[in-house]
RODO-2510 file (C-alpha; in nm, 4 decimals, decimal comma):
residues 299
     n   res          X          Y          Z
     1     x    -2,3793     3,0926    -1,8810
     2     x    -2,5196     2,7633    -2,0043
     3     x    -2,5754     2,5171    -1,7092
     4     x    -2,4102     2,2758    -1,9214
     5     x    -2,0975     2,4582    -1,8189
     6     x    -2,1168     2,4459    -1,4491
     7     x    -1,9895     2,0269    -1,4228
     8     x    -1,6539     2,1243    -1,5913
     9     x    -1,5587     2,3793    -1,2949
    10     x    -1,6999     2,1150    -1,0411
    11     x    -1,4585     1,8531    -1,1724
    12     x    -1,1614     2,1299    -1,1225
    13     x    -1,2112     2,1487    -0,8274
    14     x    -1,2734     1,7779    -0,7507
    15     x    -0,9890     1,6922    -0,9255
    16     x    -0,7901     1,9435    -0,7148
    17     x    -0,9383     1,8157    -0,3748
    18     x    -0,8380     1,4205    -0,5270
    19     x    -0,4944     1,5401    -0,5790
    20     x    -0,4207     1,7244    -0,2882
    21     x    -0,6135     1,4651    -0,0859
    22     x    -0,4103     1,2106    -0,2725
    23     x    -0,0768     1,4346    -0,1566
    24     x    -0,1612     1,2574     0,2390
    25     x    -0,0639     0,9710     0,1312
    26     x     0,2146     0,9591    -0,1303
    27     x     0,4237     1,2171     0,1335
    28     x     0,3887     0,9465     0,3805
    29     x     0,6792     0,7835     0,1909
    30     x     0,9296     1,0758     0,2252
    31     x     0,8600     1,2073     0,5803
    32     x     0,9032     1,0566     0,8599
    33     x     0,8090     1,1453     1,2335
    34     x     1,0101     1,3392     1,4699
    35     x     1,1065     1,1006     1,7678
    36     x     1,0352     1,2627     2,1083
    37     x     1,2818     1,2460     2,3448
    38     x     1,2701     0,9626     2,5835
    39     x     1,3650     0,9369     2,8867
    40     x     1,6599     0,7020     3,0595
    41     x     1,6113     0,4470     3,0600
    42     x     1,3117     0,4560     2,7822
    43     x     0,9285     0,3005     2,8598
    44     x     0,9049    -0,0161     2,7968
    45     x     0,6665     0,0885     2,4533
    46     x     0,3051    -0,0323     2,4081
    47     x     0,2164    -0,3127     2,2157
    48     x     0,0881    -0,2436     1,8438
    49     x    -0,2357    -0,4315     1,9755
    50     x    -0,3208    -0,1972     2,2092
    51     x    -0,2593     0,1394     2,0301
    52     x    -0,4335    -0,0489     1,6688
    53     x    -0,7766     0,1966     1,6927
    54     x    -0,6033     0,5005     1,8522
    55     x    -0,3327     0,4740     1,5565
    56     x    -0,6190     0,5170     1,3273
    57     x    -0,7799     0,7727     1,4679
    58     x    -0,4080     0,9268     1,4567
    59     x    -0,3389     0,7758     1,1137
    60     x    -0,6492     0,9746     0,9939
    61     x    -0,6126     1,3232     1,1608
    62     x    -0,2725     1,2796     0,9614
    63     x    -0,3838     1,2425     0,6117
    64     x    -0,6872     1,4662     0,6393
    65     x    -0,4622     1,7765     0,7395
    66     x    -0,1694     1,6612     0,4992
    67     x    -0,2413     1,9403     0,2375
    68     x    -0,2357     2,1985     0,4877
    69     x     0,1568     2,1000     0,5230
    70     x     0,2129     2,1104     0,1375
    71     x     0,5508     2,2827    -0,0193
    72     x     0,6805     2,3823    -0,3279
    73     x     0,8951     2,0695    -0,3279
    74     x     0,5974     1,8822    -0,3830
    75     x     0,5082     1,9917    -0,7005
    76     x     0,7689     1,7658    -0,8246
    77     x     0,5319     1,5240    -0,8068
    78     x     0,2025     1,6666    -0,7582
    79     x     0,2069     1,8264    -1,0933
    80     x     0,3017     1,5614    -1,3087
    81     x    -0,0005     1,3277    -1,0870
    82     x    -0,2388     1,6082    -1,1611
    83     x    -0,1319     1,6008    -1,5956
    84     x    -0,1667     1,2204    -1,5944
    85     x    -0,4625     1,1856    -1,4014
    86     x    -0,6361     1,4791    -1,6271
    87     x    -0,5462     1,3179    -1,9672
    88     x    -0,6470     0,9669    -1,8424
    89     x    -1,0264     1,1388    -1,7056
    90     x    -1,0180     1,3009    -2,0909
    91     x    -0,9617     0,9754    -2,2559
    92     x    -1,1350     0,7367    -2,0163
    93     x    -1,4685     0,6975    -2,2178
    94     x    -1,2799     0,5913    -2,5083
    95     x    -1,0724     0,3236    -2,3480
    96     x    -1,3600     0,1678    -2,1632
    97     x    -1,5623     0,1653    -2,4288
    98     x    -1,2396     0,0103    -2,6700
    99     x    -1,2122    -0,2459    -2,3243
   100     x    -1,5890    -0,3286    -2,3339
   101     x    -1,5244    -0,4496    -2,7221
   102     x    -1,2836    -0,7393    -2,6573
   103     x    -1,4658    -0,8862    -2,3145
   104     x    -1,2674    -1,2306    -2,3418
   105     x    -1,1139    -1,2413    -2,0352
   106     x    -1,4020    -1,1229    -1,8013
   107     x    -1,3852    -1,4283    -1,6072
   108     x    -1,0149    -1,4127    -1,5589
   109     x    -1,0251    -1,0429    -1,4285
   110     x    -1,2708    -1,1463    -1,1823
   111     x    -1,1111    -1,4401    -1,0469
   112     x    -0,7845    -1,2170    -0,9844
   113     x    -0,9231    -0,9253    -0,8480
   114     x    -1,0680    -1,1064    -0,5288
   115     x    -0,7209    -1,1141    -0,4464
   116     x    -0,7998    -0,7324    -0,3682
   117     x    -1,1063    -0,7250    -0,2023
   118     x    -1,1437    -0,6661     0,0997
   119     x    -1,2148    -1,0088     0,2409
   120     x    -0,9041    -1,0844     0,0399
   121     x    -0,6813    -0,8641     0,2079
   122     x    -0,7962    -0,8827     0,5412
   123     x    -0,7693    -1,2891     0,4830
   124     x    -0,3681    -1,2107     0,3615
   125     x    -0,3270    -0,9507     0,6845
   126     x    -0,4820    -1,2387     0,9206
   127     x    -0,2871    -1,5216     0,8060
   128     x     0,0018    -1,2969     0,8769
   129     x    -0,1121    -1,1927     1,2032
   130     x    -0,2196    -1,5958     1,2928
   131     x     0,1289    -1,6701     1,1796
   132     x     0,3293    -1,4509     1,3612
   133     x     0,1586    -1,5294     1,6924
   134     x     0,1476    -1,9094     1,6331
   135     x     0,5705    -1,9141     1,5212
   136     x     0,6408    -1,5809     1,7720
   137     x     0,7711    -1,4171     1,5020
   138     x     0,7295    -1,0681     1,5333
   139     x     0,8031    -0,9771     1,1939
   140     x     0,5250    -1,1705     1,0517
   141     x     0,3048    -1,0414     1,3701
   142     x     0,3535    -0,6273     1,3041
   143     x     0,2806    -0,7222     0,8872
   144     x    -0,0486    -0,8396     0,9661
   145     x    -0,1133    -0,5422     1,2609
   146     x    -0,0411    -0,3200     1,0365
   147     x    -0,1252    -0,4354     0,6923
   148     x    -0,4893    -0,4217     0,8682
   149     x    -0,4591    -0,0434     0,9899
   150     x    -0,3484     0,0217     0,6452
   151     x    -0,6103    -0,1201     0,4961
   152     x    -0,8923     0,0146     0,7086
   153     x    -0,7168     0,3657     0,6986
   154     x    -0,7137     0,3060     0,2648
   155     x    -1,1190     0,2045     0,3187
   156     x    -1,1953     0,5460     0,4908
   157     x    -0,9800     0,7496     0,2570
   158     x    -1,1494     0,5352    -0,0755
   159     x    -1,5195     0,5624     0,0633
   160     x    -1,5346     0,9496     0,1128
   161     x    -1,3901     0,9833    -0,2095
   162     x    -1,6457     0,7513    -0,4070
   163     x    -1,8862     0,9538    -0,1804
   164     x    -1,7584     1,3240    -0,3198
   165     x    -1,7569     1,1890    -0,6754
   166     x    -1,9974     0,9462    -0,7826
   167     x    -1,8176     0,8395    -1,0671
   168     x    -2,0601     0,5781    -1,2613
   169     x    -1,9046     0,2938    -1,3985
   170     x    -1,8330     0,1466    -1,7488
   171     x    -2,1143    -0,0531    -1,7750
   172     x    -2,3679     0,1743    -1,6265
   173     x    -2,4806     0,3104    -1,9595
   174     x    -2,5363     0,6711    -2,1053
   175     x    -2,3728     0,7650    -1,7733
   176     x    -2,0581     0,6411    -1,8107
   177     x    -1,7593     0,7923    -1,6636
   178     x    -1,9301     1,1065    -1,5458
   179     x    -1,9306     1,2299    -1,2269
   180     x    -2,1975     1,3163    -0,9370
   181     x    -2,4066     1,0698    -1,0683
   182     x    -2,4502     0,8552    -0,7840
   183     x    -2,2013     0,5721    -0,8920
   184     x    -1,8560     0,4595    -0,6891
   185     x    -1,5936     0,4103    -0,9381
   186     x    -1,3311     0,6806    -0,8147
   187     x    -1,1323     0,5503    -0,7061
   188     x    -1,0432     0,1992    -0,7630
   189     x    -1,1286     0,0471    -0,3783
   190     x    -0,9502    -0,3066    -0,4944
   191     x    -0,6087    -0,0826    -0,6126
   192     x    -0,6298     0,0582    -0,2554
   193     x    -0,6618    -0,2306    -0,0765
   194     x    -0,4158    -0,4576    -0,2529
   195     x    -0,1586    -0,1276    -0,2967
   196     x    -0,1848    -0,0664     0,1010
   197     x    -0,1143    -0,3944     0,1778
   198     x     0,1516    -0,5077    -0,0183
   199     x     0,3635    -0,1751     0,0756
   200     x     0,3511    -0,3324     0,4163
   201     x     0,4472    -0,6230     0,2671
   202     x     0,7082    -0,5259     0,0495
   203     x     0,8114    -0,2526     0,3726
   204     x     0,8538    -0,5683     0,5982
   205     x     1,0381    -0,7897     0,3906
   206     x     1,2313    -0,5133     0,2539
   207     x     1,5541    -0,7450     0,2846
   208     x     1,3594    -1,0257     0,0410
   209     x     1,3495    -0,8951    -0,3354
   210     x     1,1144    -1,2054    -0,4032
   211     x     0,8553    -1,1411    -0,1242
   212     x     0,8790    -0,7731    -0,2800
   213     x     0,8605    -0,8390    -0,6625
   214     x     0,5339    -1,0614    -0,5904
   215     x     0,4092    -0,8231    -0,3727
   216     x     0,3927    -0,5248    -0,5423
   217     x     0,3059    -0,7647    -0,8666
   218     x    -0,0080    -0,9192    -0,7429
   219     x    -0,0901    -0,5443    -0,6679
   220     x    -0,0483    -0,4361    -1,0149
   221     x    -0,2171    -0,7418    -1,1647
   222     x    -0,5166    -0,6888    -0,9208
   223     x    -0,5365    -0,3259    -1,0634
   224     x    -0,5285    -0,3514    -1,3947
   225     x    -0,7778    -0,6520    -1,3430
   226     x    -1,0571    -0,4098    -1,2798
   227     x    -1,0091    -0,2093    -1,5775
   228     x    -0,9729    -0,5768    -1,7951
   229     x    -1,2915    -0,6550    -1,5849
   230     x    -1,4928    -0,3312    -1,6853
   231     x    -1,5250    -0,1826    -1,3487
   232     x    -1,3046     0,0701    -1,3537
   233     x    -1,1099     0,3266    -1,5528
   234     x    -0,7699     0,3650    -1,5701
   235     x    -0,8045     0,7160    -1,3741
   236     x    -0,9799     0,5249    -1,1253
   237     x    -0,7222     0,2813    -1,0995
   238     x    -0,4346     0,5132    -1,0657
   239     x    -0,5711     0,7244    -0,8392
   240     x    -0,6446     0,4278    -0,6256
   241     x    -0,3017     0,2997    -0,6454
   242     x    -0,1219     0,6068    -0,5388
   243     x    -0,3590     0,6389    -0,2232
   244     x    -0,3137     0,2559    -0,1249
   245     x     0,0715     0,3034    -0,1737
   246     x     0,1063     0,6428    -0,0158
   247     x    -0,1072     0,4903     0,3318
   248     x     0,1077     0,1593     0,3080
   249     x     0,4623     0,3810     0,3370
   250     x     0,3061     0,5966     0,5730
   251     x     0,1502     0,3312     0,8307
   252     x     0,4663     0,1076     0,7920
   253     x     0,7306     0,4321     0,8433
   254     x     0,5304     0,5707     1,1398
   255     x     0,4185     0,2524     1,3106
   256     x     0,6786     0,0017     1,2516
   257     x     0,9101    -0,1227     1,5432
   258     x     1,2497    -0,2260     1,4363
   259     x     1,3425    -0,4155     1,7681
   260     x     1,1834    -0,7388     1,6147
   261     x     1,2700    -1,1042     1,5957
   262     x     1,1963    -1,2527     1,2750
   263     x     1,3992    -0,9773     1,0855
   264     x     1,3513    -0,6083     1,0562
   265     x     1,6766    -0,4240     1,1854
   266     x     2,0250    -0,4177     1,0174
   267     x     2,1564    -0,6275     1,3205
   268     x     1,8999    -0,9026     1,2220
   269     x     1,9831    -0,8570     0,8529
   270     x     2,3333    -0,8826     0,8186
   271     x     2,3057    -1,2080     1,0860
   272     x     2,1016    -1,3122     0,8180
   273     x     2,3478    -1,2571     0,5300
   274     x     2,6083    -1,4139     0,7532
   275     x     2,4342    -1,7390     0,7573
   276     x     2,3663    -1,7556     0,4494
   277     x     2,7477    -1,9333     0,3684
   278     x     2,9308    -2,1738     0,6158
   279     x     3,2236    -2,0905     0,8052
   280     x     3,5236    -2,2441     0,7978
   281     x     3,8155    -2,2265     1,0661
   282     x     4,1433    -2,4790     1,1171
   283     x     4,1128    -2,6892     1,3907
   284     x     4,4313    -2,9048     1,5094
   285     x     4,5212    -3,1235     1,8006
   286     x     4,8886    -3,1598     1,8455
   287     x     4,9107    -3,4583     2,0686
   288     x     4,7091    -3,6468     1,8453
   289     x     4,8914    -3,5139     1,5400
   290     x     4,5960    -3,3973     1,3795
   291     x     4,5343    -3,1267     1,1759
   292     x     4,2162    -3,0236     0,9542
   293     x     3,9775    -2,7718     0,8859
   294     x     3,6198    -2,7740     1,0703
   295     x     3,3125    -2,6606     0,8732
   296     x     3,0225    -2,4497     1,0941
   297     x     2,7076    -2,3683     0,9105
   298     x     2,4267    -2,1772     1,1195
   299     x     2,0567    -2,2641     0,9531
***
């Protein structure tokens, strides 16, 4: 057999590890942990703080052994990842190349995409963090606590990946798009990043549809900014994506405490729909001979 032949099987099967590697994450979003019982009355619980490093380490052993738990459910999903991701690898040459042709708004795509970086990010997660502890809101406090686990948990996940494929780059010459070159475009590290962290986002504020359209919008535009910037592919970018959205559900669904001021638990959000309109009650006082209505509203 030709020893040109030998790459193509090696990319089945790194495709197949992606995917099913990829499957840790995006299950994260419809699974959710089985509460232990607690005893009466419960612990008081430990403080996100505290638990940040061992809920990595737990975070981790999670989505590493996720494909072991695979079913046939999941194919739903899985299979129609595994089609698009395979055409997109087929046809990525071609689009990079067509990209590389009309290089206009380089500049542009640069300037957005440090909006996923990861000094970026972990600026957004702080500011959060800062925030919360500054106003004592606890809402704003457990976005930045765990936008940051997400986004070290999507850095791990992204670097062994790049690692296993060594995807070279669009500009990197004859070597474009292949794999186990020694480059570290698959996956997209900036789709990761800004995906993880504006599920938490998005998660957190799930009872504002603005915080959530701009969210998962500066997301996209970051991603598709590093295929408009030539330093990705599109494969790279979805793949990316998925993993940075997957982590985000999965962090925010197993870590998230709903006992928070600030907003987070039905309670808090229909108070918050309550207040929203005034209320309005008769008041009278019949010695007086005065009768009226009395306007109340809570902001």
């Amino acid at each position: 057999m030709p020893s040109k032949a030998i790459p193509h099987y090696v990319l089945r099967c790194l495709l197949l590890t992606i995917l099913i590697s990829t499957a840790v994450s995006v299950r994260g979003q419809t699974s959710t942990p089985t509460p232990a019982p607690s005893p009466s009355p419960p612990p008081k619980p430990v403080s996100l703080e505290r638990e940040f490093f061992k809920n990595i380490l737990r975070d981790q052993k999670a989505i590493w052994t996720m494909p072991l738990h695979l079913r046939g459910q999941d194919a739903k999903w899985l299979v129609p990842l595994g089609a698009g991701t395979t055409a997109l690898i087929a046809t990525d040459r071609e689009t990079g190349d067509a990209m590389a042709r009309h290089d206009g708004g380089l500049d542009a795509s640069r300037v957005v995409s440090y909006a996923g970086s990861i000094y970026g990010t972990a600026a957004i997660a702080g500011s959060f963090y800062l925030m919360g502890r500054v106003t004592k809101n606890d809402r704003a406090r457990e976005t930045g606590i765990l936008g940051a686990e997400a986004l070290i948990d999507g850095v791990i996940v992204e670097s062994a990946l790049k690692a296993i494929s060594q995807r070279a780059r669009p500009l990197d010459g004859r070597q474009r798009s292949k794999f186990f070159v020694g480059g570290s475009s698959f996956p997209s590290g900036h789709s990761t990043q800004a995906w993880s962290l504006a599920t938490i986002i998005a998660s957190e504020y799930h009872d504002h549809l603005a915080v959530q359209i701009a969210a998962y919008g500066i997301a996209g535009a970051v991603s598709m900014s590093r295929f408009t910037g030539q330093r990705h592919y599109l494969s790279d970018i979805l793949i990316g994506s998925v993993i940075g959205y997957g982590i985000g559900r999965y962090v925010y669904r197993t870590h998230h405490r709903p006992a928070t001021n600030g907003g987070g638990g039905e309670e808090e959000e229909e108070r918050s729909r309550s207040q929203r309109w005034p209320a309005i009650f008769p008041t009278y006082n019949r010695g007086a001979h005065e009768y009226g209505l009395a306007l109340a509203w809570s902001f």
